[in-house]
KEKOL-81990 format. One line per 8 residues: their letters; for each residue x, y, z of N, C-alpha, C. Coordinates in nm, 4 decimals. Each point is the difference from the previous one (the first is absolute). Layout:
// KEKOL-81990
a) X:Y:Z:X:Y:Z:X:Y:Z; ...
// end
This chain:
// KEKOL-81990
xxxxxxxx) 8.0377:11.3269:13.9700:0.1426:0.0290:-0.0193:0.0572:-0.0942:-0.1055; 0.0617:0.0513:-0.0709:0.0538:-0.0889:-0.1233:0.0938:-0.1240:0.0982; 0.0066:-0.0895:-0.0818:0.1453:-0.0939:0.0595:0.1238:0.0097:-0.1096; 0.1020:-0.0485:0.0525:0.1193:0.0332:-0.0336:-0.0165:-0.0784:-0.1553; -0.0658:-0.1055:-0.0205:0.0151:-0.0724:-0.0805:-0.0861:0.0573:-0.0890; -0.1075:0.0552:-0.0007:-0.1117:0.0393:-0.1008:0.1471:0.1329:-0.0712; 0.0146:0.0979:0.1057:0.1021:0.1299:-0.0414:0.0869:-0.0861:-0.1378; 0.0556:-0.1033:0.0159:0.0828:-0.0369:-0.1104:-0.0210:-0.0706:-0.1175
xxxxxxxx) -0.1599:-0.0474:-0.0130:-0.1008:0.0191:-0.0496:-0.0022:0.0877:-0.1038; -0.0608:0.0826:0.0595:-0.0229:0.1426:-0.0416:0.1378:0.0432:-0.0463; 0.0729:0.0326:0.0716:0.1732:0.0379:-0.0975:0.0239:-0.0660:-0.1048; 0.0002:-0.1581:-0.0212:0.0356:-0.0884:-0.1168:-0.1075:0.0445:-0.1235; -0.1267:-0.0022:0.0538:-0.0925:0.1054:-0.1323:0.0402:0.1255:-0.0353; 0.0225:0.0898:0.1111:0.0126:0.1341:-0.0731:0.1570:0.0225:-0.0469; 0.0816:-0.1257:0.0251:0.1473:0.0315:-0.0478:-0.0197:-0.1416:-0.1549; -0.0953:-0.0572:0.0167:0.0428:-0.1123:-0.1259:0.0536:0.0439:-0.1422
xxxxxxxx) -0.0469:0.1532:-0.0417:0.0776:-0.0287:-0.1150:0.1454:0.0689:-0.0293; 0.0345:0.0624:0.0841:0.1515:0.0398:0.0588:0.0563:-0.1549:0.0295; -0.0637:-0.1087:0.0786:0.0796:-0.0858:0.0524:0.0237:-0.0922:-0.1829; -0.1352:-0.0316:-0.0174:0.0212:-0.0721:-0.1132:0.1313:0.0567:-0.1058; 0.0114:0.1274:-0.0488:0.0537:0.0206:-0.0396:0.2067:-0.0343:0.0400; -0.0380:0.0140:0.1407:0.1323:-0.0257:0.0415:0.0626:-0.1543:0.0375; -0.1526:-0.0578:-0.0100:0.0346:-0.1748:-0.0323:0.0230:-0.0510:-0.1503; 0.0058:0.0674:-0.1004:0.0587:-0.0223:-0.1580:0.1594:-0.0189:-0.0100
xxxxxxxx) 0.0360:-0.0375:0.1490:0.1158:-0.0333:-0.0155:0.0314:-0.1558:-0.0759; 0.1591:-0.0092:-0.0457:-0.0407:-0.1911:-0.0230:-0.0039:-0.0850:0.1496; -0.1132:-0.0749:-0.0532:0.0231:-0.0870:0.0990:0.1453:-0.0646:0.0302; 0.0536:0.0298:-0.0679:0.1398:-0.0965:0.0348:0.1120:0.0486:0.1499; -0.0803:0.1810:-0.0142:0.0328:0.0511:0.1335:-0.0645:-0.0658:0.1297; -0.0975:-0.0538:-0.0244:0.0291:-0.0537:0.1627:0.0203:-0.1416:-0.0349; -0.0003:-0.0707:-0.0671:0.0777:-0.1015:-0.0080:0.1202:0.0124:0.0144; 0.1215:0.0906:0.0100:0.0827:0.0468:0.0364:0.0585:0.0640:0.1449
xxxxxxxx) -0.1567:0.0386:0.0625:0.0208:0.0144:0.1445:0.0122:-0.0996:0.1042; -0.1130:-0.1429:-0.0755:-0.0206:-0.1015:0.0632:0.1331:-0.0463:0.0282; 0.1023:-0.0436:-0.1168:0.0662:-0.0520:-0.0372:0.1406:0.0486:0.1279; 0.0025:0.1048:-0.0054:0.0687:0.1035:0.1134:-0.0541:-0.0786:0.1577; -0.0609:-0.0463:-0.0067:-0.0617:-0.0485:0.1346:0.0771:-0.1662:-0.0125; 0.0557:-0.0428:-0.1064:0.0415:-0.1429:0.0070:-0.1644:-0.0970:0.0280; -0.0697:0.0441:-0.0290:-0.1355:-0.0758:-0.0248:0.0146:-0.1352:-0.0889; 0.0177:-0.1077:0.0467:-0.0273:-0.0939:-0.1305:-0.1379:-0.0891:0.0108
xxxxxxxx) -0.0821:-0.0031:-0.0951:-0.1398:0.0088:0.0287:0.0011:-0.2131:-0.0799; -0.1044:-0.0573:0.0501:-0.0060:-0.1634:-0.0584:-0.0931:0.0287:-0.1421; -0.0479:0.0884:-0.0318:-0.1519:-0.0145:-0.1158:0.0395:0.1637:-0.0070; -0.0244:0.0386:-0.1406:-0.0593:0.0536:-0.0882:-0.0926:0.1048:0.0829; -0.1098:-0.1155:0.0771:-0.1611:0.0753:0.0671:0.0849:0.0659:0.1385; 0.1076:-0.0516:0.0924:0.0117:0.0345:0.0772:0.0772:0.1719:-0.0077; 0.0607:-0.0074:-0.1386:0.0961:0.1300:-0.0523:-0.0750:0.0495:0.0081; -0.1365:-0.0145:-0.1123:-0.1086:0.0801:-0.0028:-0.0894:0.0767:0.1174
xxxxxxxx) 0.0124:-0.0598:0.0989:-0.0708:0.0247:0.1056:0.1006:0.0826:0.0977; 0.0660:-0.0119:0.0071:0.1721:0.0844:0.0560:-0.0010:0.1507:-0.1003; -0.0424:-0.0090:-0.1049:0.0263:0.1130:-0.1006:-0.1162:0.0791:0.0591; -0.1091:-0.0285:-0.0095:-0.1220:0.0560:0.0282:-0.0073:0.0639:0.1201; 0.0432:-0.0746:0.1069:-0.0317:0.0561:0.1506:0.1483:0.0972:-0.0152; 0.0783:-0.0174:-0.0269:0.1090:0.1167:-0.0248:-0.0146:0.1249:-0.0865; -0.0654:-0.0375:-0.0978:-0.0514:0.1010:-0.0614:-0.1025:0.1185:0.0889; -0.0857:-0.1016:0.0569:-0.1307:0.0729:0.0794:0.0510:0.0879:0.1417
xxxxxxxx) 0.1391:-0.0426:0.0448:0.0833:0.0644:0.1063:-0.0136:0.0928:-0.0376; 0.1368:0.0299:-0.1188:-0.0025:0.1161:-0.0509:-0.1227:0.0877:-0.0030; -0.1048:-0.0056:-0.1026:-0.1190:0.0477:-0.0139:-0.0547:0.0525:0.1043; -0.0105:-0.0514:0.1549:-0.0501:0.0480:0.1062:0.0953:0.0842:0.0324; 0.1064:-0.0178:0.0050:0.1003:0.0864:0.0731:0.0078:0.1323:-0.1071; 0.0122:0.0146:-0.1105:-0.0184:0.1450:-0.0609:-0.1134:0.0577:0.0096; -0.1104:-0.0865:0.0717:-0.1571:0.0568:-0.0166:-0.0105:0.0323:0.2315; 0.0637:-0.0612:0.0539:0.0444:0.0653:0.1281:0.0762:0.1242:0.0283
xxxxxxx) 0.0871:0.0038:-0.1372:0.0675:0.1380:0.0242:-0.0986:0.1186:-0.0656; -0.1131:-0.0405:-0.0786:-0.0420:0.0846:-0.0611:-0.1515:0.0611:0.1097; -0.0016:-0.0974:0.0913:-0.1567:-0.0088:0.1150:-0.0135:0.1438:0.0123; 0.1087:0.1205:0.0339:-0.0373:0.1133:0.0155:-0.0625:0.0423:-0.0844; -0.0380:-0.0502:-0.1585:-0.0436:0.1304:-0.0705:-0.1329:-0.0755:-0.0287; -0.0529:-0.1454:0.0266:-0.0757:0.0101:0.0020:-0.1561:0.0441:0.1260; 0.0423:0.0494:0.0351:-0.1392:0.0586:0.0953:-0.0795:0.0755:-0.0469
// end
């Protein structure tokens, strides 16, 4: 039986170049979401690392709404 985690897996491959395409946004948009959160970060690395795992939210969550089509 597949697990839930392999399924999104598999979705993030068969959706990557729809997603990629829809990540050519500027980055300055989610630097802009963060910012909405009143986030104030000590380093540079810690923004960086706040950007990334926020970014990767997103990414799972449009690739969860998409789980139906991949089966």
């Amino acid at each position: 039986m597949m697990t839930y985690e392999n399924k999104i897996e598999i979705c993030v491959n068969a959706k990557m170049e729809s997603f990629t395409t829809a990540f050519k946004v500027k980055p300055d948009w989610y630097i802009n979401e963060l910012n909405k959160l009143s986030v104030k970060f000590d380093s540079s690395t810690e923004a960086a690392e706040a950007l990334h795992t926020y970014k990767k939210a997103v990414f799972t969550s449009e690739c969860i709404v998409s789980l139906n089509k991949c089966d």
